[in-house]
C-alpha positions, 0 to 999 in steps of 0.5 A: 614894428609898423607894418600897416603905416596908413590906410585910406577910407573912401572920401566924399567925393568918391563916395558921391562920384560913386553913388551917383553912378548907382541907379538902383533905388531898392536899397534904404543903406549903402553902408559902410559907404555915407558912414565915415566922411560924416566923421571926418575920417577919411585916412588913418595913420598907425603906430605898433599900436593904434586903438579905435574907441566908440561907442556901440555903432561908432564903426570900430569892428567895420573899421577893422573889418574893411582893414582885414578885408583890404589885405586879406588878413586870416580871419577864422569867422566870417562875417556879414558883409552888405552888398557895398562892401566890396565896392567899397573896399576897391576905392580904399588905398594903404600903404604898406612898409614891407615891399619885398614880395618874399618879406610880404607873402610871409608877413600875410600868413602870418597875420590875422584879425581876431574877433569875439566870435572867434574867442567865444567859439573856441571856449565853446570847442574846448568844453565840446572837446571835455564832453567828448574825452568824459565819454571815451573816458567811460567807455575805457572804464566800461571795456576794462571791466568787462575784461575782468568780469569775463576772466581775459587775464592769466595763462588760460583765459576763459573763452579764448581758443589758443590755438587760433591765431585771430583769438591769440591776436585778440588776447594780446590786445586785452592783455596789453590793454590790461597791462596798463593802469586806466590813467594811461589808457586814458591819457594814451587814447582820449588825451587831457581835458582843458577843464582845469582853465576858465572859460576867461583862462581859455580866452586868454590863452586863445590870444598866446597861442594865435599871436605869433611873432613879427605879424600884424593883428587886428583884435576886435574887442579882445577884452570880451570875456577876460576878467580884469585880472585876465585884461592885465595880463593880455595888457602885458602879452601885447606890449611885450609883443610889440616891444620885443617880437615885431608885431603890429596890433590895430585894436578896437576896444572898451577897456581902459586897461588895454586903452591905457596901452603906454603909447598907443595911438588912440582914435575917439571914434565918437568924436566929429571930426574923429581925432587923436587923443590920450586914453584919460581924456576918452568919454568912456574912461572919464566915466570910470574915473567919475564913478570911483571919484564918488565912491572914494569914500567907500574904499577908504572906509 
């Protein structure tokens, strides 16, 4: 499903018209303006799925940035932004397929850009998460023993008047908690822990739960932190999205195994002018394909 059909960047022309008009002399960049039309690049055209390829400072996460911020996509961590930015964002333009007003407003909220930040920090709140449920888990631990050390079982429990009704009501919360084994009050008070998942295994599972159907999704480098294994199966989740559940993903990428995407439109932003072309004929996927060449014969032996 397309719903982002073209995006257009600042030209040359607007840039110099713009920049011209800036007096100011106390900036040494003026970034992201004085970047793209360097590349050729100056309007972008997008598939269900559409990759942007670079090497480090080639403009893929600005690129996907300026997208994000143009539509005011959901994003989740903020990122810096230069003083230009948003004068540069009011010279782009896009063209959009979805028009109805009702279609639109649900199409955005359920849109969103997905960073690397974004993944790193949910690893890092899920084993915030486990620390948390290994301490309350020990303190039920600590408070079942002292029911049973101080005798709080039975008719007659020691220390408890009963005929107070602030001590019975007490009673019943130890005998009820009593009741019930340790594993329950566990999984009852403090929940389960992730930790039975990778750091990797939770990343993936990031991108299964924030991608939903019938939205576009803009991913910055997603196979950050994902094994190879790990890398195969978002290959798969995201072409079944695509395919099956009308979602639109514009990617920005290293991997040759989420290059390799079955018609996806790819963008060599290393190139000038940038232009279109097959993942196998992309300068970082021949450097792979040259490195196994040479070590064929040790995987033959």
């Amino acid at each position: 499903m397309i719903y982002l059909k073209k995006f257009k960047l600042v030209n040359w022309r607007a840039e110099e018209s713009f920049l011209n008009h800036f007096k100011r002399t106390c900036f040494n960049s003026y970034y992201p303006f004085m970047f793209f039309p360097e590349m050729g690049l100056e309007e972008l055209e997008f598939t269900d799925i559409t990759i942007f390829c670079g090497g480090n400072g080639s403009g893929k996460s600005t690129l996907l940035n300026i997208i994000a911020e143009k539509l005011k996509l959901n994003r989740t961590t903020p990122f810096n932004k230069t003083y230009f930015f948003d004068p540069y964002l009011e010279e782009c333009d896009h063209e959009l397929t979805v028009h109805d007003p009702v279609e639109l407003r649900r199409l955005m909220n359920s849109s969103s850009i997905i960073t690397s930040d974004d993944v790193f920090n949910h690893i890092i709140s899920v084993r915030e998460k486990n620390k948390n449920i290994d301490f309350k888990r020990q303190l039920i631990f600590d408070e079942q023993d002292r029911y049973k050390k101080f005798g709080w079982v039975g008719e007659r429990p020691r220390g408890i008047n009963m005929d107070d009704p602030e001590s019975i009501r007490t009673y019943r919360n130890y005998a009820d908690k009593l009741r019930k084994t340790t594993s329950r009050l566990v999984r009852d008070n403090v929940g389960h822990s992730e930790r039975t998942y990778s750091n990797g295994e939770n990343g993936f599972k990031y991108f299964t739960d924030a991608i939903q159907p019938s939205g576009l999704y803009l991913l910055d480098e997603p196979e950050n932190s994902l094994s190879t294994e790990m890398q195969l199966k978002l290959v798969q989740f995201l072409q079944g999205m695509a395919r099956f559940y009308d979602c639109q993903f514009i990617i920005s990428s290293h991997s040759p195994f989420i290059l390799s995407l079955p018609q996806a439109r790819i963008y060599n932003l290393d190139e000038s002018p940038t232009s279109v072309c097959k993942w196998t004929e992309l300068p970082n996927v021949r450097l792979y394909y040259e490195f196994f060449k040479e070590q064929a014969t040790e995987f033959e032996k």
